[in-house]
C-alpha positions as CSV (number, residue, x, y, z in Angstrom):
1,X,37.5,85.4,191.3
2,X,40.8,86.3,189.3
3,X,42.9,83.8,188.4
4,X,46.4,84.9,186.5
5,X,46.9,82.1,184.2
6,X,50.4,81.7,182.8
7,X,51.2,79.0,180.4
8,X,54.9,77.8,179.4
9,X,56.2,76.4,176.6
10,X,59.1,75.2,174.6
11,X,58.8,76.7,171.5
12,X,57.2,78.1,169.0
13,X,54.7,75.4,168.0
14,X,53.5,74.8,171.1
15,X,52.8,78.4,171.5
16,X,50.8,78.6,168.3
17,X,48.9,75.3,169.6
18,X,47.9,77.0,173.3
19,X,47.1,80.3,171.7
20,X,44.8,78.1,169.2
21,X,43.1,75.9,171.9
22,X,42.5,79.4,174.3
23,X,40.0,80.5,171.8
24,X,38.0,78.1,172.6
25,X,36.9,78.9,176.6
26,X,35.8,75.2,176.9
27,X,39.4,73.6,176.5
28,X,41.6,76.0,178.8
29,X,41.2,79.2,180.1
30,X,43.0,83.1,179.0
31,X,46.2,83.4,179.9
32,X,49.6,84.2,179.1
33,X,51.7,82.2,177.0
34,X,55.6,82.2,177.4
35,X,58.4,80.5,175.6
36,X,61.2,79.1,177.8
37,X,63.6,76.3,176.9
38,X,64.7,75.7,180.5
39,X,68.0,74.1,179.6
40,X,69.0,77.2,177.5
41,X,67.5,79.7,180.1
42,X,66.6,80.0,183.7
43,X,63.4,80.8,185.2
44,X,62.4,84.1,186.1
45,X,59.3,84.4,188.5
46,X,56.6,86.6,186.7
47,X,54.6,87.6,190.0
């Protein structure tokens, strides 16, 4: 089964902290990881 995986984020931190937890399979799956700050940006869908 494929499952697209997308993982959103406020900032830079937290991206380094997902990108850190993906390498291990047991705490959350591969995926992408995007930076949004949703009250400086809107939301664009990715699919």
């Amino acid at each position: 089964m494929n499952r697209n995986c997308y993982y959103f984020v406020e900032g830079s931190c937290e991206k380094i902290l997902i990108n850190a937890l993906k390498e291990n399979p047991a705490l959350l799956t591969a995926g992408k990881v995007t930076v949004l700050n949703v009250v400086q940006s809107k939301i664009k869908l990715l699919f």
